[in-house]
C-alpha positions as CSV (number, residue, x, y, z in Angstrom):
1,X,90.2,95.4,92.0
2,X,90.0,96.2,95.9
3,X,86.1,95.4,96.5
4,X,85.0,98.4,98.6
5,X,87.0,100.6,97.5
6,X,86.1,104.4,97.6
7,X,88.1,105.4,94.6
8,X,87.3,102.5,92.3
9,X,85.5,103.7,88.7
10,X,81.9,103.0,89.0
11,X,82.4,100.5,86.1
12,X,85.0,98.4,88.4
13,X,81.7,98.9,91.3
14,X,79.2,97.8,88.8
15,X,82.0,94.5,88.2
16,X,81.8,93.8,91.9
17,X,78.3,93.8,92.3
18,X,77.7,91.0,89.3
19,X,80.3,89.4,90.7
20,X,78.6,89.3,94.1
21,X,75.2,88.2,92.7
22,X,77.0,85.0,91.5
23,X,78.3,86.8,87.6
24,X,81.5,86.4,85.8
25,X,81.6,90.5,86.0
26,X,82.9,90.8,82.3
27,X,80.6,92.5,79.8
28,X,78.7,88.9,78.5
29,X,77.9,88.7,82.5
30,X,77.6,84.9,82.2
31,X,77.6,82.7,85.3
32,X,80.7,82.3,87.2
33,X,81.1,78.6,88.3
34,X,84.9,78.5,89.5
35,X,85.7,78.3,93.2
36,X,86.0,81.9,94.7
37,X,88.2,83.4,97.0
38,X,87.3,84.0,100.3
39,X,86.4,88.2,100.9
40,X,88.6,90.2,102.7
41,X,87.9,94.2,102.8
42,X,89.6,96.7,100.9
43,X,91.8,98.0,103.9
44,X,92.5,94.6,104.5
45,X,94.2,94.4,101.1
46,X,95.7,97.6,101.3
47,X,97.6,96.5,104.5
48,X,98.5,93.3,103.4
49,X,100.0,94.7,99.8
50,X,101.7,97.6,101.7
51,X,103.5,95.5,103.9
52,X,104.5,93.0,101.2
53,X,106.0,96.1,99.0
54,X,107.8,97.0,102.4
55,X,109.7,93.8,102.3
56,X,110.0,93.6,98.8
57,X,112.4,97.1,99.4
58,X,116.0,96.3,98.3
59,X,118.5,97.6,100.6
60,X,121.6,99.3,99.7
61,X,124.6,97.8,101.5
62,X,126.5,100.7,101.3
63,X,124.0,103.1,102.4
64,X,121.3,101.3,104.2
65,X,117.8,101.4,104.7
66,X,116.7,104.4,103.4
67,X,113.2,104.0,103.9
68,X,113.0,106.7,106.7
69,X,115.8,108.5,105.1
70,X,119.5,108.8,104.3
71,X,121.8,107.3,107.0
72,X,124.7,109.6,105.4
73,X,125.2,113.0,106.5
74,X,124.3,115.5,105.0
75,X,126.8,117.3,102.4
């Protein structure tokens, strides 16, 4: 879940915000006492997973990078 996120469920918002105010976020909403991450913005996280799918992107050694398109001619 992408805190911030404009086209998260409200459920997944209502998550966040216990979360925030020091909850566990799951339906007992008990305390959460483990070490938290630090907060980084949904479009941060959208950047940094985007880019990490980019490199993830197997290349075909016949063909190429295809990402922008087919390096073959066209038939």
């Amino acid at each position: 879940m992408w805190a911030g996120c404009p086209h998260a469920h409200p459920s997944a918002k209502a998550q966040v915000t216990a979360y925030r105010n020091g909850r566990d976020g799951l339906a007992r909403n008990g305390p959460d006492n483990y070490p938290r991450p630090g907060y980084i913005t949904w479009q941060q996280a959208l950047k940094a997973w985007t880019a990490q799918q980019e490199k993830a992107k197997p290349v075909d050694p016949i063909i190429g990078d295809t990402s922008r398109g087919s390096l073959l001619p066209a038939p």
